[in-house]
C-alpha positions in Angstrom: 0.0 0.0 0.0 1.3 3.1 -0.8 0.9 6.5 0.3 1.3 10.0 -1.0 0.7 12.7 1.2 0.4 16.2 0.0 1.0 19.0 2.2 3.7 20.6 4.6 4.7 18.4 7.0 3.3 19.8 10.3 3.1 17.8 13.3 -0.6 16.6 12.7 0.5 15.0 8.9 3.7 13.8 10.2 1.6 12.0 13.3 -1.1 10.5 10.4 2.5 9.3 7.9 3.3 7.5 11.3 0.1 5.7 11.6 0.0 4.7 7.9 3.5 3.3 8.1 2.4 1.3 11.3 -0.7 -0.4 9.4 2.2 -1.3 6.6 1.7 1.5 4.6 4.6 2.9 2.5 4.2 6.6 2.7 5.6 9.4 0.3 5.3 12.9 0.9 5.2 16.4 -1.8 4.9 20.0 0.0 2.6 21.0 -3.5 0.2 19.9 -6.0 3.0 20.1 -9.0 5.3 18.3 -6.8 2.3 15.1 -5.8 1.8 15.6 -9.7 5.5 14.6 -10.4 5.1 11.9 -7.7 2.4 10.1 -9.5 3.9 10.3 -13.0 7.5 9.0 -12.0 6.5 6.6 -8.8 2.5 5.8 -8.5 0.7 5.4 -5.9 -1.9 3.6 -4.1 -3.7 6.2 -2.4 -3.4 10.5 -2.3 -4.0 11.9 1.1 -3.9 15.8 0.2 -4.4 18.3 2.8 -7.6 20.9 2.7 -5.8 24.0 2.1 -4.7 22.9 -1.5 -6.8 22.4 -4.5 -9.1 19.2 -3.7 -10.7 19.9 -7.0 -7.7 20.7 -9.3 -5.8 17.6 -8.2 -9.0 15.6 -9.0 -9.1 17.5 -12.2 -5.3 16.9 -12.9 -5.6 13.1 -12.1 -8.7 12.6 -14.9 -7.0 14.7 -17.5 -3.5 12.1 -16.9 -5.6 8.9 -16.6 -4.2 8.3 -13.2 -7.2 6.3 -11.2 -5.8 6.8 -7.8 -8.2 8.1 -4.8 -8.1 10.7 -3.5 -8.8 11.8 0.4 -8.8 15.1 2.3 -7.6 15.9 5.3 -7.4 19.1 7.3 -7.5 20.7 11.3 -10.4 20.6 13.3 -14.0 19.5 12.4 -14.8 21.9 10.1 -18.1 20.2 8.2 -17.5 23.4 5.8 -14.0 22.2 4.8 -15.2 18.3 5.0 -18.3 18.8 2.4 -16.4 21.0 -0.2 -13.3 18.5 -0.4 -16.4 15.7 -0.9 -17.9 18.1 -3.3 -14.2 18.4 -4.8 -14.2 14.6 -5.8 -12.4 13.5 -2.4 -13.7 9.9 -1.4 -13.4 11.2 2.7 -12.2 13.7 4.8 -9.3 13.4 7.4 -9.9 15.6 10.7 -6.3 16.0 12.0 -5.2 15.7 14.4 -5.5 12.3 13.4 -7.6 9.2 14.9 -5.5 6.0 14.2 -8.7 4.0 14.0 -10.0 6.3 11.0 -6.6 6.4 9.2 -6.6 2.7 9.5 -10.2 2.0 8.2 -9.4 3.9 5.2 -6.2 2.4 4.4 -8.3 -0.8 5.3 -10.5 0.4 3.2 -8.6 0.8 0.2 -6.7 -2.7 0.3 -10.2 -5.0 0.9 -11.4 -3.5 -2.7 -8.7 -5.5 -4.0 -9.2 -8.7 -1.6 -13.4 -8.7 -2.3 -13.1 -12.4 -3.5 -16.7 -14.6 -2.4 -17.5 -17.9 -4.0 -18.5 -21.8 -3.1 -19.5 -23.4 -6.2 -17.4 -26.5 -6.9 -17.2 -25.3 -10.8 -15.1 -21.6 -9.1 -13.5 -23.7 -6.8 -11.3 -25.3 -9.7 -10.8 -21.7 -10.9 -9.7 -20.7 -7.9 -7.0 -23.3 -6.9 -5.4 -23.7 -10.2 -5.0 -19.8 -9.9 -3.7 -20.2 -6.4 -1.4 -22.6 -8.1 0.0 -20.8 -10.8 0.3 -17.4 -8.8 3.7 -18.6 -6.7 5.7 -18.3 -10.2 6.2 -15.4 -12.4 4.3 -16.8 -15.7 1.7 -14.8 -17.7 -2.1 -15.7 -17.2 -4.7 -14.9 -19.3 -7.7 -14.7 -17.5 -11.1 -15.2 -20.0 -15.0 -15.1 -19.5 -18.3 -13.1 -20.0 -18.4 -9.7 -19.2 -19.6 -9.0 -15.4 -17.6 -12.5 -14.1 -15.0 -10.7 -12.2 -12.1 -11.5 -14.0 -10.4 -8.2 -12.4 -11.1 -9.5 -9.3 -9.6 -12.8 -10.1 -6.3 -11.4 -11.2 -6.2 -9.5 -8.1 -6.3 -12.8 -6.2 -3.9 -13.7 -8.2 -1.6 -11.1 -7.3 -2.0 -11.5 -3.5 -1.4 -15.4 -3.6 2.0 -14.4 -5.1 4.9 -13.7 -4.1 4.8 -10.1 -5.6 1.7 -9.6 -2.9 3.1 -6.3 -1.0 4.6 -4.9 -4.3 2.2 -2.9 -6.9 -1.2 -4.0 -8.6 -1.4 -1.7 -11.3 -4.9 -1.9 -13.6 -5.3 -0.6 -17.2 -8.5 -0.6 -19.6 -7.3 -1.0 -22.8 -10.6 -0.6 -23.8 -11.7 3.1 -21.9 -8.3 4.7 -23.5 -8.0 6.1 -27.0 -5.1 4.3 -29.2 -3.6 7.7 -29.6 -3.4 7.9 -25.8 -2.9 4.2 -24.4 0.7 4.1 -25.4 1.4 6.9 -23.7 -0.4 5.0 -20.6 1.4 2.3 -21.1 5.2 2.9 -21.8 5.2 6.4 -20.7 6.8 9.5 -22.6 9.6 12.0 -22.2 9.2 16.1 -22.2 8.5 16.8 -25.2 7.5 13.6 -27.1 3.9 15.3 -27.8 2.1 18.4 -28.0 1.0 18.3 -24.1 3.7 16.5 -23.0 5.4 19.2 -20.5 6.9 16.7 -18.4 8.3 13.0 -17.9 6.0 10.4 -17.3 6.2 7.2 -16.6 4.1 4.1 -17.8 2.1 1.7 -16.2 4.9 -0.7 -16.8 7.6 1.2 -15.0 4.8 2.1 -12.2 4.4 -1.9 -11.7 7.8 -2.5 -11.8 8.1 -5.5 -9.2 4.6 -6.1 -8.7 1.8 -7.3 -11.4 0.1 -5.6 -14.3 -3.2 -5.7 -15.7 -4.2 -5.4 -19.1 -7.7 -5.4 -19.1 -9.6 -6.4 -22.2 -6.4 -6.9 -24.0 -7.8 -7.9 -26.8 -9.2 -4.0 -27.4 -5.6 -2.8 -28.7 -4.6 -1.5 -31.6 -2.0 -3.9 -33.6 0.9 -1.3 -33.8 0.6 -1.7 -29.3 -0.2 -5.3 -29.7 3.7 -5.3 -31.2 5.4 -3.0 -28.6 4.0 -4.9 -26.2 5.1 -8.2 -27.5 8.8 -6.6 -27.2 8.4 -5.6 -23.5 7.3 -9.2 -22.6 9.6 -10.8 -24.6 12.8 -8.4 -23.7 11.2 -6.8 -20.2 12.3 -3.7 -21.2 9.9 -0.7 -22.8 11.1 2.3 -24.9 9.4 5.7 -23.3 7.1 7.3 -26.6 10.2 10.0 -27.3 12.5 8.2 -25.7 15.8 7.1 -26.6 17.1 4.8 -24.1 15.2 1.5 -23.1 14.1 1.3 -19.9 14.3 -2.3 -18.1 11.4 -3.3 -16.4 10.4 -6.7 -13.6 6.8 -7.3 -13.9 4.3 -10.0 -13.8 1.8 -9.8 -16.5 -2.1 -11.0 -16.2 -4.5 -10.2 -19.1 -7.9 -10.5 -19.4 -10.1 -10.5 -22.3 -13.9 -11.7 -22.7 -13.9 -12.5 -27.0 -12.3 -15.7 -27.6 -8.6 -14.0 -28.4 -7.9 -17.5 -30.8 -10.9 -16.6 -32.8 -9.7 -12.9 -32.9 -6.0 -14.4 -34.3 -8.2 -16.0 -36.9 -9.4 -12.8 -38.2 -6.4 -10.7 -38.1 -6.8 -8.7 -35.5 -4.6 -10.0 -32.7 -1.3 -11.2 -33.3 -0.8 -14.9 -32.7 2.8 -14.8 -31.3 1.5 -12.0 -28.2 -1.5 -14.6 -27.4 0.9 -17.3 -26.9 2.9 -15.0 -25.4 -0.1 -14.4 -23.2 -1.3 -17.3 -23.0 0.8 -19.4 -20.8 -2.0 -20.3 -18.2 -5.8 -19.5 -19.3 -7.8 -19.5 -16.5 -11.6 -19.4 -17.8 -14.1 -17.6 -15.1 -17.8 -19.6 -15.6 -20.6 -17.0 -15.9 -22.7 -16.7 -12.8 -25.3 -19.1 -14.7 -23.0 -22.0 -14.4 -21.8 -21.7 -10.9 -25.3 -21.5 -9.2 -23.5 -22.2 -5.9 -22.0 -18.7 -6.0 -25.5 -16.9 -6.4 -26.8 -16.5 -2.8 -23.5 -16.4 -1.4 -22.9 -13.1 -3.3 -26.1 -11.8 -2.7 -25.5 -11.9 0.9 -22.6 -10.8 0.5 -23.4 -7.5 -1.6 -26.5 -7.1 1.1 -24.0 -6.7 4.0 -21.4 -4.1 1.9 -24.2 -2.4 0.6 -26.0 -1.3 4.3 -22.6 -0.9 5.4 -21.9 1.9 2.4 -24.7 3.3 2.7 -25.4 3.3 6.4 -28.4 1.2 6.6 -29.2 -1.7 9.0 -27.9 -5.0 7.7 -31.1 -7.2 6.4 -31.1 -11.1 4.9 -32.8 -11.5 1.6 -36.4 -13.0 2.5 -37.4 -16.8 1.3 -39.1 -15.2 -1.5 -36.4 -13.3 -2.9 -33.8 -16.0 -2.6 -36.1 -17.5 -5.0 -36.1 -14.7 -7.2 -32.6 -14.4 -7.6 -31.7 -18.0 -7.8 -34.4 -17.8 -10.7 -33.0 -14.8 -12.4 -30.7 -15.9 -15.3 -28.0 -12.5 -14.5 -27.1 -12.8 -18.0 -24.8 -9.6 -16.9 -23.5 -11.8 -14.1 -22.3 -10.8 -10.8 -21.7 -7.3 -12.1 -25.8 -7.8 -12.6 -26.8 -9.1 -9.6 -24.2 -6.6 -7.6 -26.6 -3.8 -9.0 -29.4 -5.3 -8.4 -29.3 -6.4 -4.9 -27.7 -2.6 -4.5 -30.9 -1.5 -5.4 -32.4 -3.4 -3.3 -31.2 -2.5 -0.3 -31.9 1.1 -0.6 -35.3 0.2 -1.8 -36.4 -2.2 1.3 -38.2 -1.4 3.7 -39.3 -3.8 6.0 -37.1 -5.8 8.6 -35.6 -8.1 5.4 -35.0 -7.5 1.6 -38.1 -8.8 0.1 -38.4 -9.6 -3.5 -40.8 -6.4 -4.3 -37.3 -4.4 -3.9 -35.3 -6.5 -6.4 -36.2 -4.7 -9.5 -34.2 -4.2 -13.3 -32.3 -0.9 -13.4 -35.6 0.8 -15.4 -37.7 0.2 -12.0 -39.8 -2.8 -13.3 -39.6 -6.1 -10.1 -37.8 -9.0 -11.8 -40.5 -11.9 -11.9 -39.5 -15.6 -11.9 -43.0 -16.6 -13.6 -43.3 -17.7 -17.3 -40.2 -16.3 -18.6 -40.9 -18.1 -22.1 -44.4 -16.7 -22.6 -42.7 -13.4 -21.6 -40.2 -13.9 -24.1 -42.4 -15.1 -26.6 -44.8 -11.7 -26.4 -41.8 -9.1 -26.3 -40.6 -10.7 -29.5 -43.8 -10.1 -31.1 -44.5 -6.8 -29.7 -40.7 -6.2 -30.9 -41.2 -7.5 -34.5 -44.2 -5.2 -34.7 -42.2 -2.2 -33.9 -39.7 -2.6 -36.8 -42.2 -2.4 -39.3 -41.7 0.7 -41.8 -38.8 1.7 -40.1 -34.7 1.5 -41.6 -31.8 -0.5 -40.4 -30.1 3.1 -39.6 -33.1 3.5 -37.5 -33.2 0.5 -35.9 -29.2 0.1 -35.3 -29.2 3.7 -33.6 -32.1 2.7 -31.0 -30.2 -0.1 -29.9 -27.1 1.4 -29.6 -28.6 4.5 -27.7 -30.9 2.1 -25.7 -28.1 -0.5 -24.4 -26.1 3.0 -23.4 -28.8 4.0 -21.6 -29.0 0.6 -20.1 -25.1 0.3 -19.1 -25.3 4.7 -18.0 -23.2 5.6 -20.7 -20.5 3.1 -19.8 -19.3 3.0 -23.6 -17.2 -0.4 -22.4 -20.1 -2.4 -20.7 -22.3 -1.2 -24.2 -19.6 -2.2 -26.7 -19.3 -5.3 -24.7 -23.0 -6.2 -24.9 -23.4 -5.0 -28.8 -20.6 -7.1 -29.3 -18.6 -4.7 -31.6 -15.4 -2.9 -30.7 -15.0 0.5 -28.4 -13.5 1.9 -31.2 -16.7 1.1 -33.3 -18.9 2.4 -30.8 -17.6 5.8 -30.2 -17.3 6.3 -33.8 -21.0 5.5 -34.2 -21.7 7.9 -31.4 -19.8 10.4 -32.7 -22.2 10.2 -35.7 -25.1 10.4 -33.6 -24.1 13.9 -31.6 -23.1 15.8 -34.8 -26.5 14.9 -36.2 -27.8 16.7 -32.4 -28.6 13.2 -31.3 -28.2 13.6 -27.4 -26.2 10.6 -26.0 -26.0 9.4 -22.5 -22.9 10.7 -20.4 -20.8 8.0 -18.5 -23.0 7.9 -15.2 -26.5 8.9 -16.4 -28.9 8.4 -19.4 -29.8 10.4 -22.3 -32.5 13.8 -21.2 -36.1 12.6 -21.5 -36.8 15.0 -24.3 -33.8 13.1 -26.8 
């Protein structure tokens, strides 16, 4: 776990870097924003504690414009609400008060760590999963995690990382699929002063920042071909060449990628290279969608009950015999991503002294129903078939696309995912659909009633 504190180091931040480093924390400190700025690019970190005074909201600002998912959390003297609500306002996940109370500091470091470690299963078909991943994570050799969207392979690979050796060194995460090609090299290797327009200072790369840990490439299969190459090199050499840079830079890393199209169907057609897959590939580890593992199903929901009356400081409630029912009935064809949301839902929605089934509805507000799912099916398709009449493909391919963004809230990932055509595809598309005024949903929300 690591720790950048930004701020002078009075007695009350020097008392909370003491704390930290006593829950195992490894703590960093920068007197400015520039200088926690330059922190992050050359070092990373696990965690920004930045103190009230400064800028809450253009550090948040800064890390979104860099692509550096780090949280953020506010600290200052006194009890101020004032000071604590505009820092949350700022995009701080908490506020601090200092002096500091070693029980608080520890629960959000606690915090922190356990959303890596949020691992729950007891079907026999995750079990395998999970031991032949316990297996492979002692050595140092690639895995290539695979399965539906929603199936946690993320969290998998995290487990994968804590079984191993490299446990208390870095976990660093990257999307290939949220970042532009232009940009995702950059995120990747890193660049030197100069190497763009934009580029006023060294940064480094998620590689360098997971130097001795593990690194993530999530949906690996989403990179450009001219990347897929580069990348071959740093796995094959362990060394990556900053974008501007003229000296390679070594680099010790374990690599886990995950991917949910089938990546030797993808070689087939041309557009993965079949040298980085084996590359890749050394161990495949195939998640089973929630579906096939109906072991799993109650055990998460219980489990997403408790975290979700936690977060939101609610009384902890069981799911009632009738909504067991539900869910276990409930095909979660978006799997535990699915059911995560939907037992979320839930427990803000309840009311009574347990979750009944009334409060386990779909995202539009409609309850989930167990009963007759094949004449249900049967009338939406007519009712569906109907609607197309008279109307163009254009038409008809827009309103899905629009609607399945609504559905995700403008997630463009989840939506790509589901459509089953690229990111890249995806934007473009919406990029037709806003120069035409088409209003599009926003990541987070849907598109304005009047659209």
């Amino acid at each position: 776990m690591r720790l950048l504190i930004i701020g002078r180091f009075s007695g009350e931040l020097v008392a909370a870097s003491r704390i930290a480093m006593n829950r195992g924390a490894t703590v960093s400190q920068a007197d400015s924003l520039a200088q926690g700025l330059a922190v992050l690019r050359t070092r990373g970190a696990d965690l920004v504690m930045i103190e009230v005074p400064l800028p809450v909201a253009e550090l948040v600002a800064a890390l979104e414009a860099e692509h550096i998912r780090t949280p953020v959390v506010a600290c200052g003297t006194g009890t101020d609400a004032r000071s604590a609500v505009a820092a949350i306002q700022a995009g701080a996940k908490e506020y601090i008060p200092l002096p500091p109370d070693p029980e608080l500091i520890a629960a959000v470091i606690e915090a922190v760590a356990a959303d890596a470690r949020a691992f729950v299963w007891r079907d026999p078909a995750m079990e395998r999963v999970v031991k032949l991943a316990e297996q492979v994570a002692r050595s140092g050799a690639s895995v290539l995690v695979t399965g539906e969207s929603g199936t946690g392979k993320e969290v998998l690979a995290r487990h994968i990382h804590l079984k191993s050796p490299r446990r208390d060194r870095p976990f660093v995460s990257v999307n290939c699929a949220a970042i532009p090609d232009n940009l995702l090299e950059s995120e990747l290797f890193g660049h030197e002063r100069g190497a763009f327009t934009g580029a006023v200072a060294r940064r480094i790369g998620k590689f360098e920042e997971a130097s001795t840990g593990t690194l993530l490439l999530d949906e690996v299969s989403e990179m450009d071909a001219r990347l897929q190459a580069k990348l071959l090199r740093a796995l094959q050499e362990r060394v990556i060449d900053r974008v501007g840079g003229s000296q390679p830079v070594p680099v010790d890393i374990r690599v886990i990628a995950t991917s949910n199209r089938n990546l030797s169907e993808e070689v087939r057609k041309g557009t993965f290279r079949e040298d980085l897959l084996f590359r890749l590939n050394v161990v495949n580890l195939r998640l089973p969608a929630l579906r096939e593992r109906p072991g799993d199903v109650l055990e998460l929901a219980g489990f997403f009950a408790r975290r979700y009356a936690d977060v939101n400081g609610l009384p902890v409630r069981s799911l009632s015999a009738d909504a067991k029912r539900l869910v276990l009935a409930n095909p979660w064809r978006g799997n535990v991503r699915e059911l995560e949301n939907a037992i979320h839902r839930a427990v803000l929605l309840a009311t009574g002294d347990v979750i009944g089934a009334e409060a386990i509805r779909a995202p539009d507000g409609e309850a989930l129903s167990g009963a007759a799912p094949v004449e249900r099916a049967a009338q939406n398709a007519l009712a569906a078939t109907r609607e197309l009449v008279g109307r163009t493909v254009a038409d008809v391919e827009r309103d899905l696309i629009l609607d399945t963004l609504d559905h995700c809230l403008g997630n463009r990932t989840h939506a790509a995912r589901i459509l089953g055509i690229s990111i890249r595809t995806l934007r473009n598309k919406l990029s037709e659909y806003v120069t035409s005024g088409i209003a599009v949903a926003e990541p987070g929300g849907t598109r304005p009633s009047f659209a």
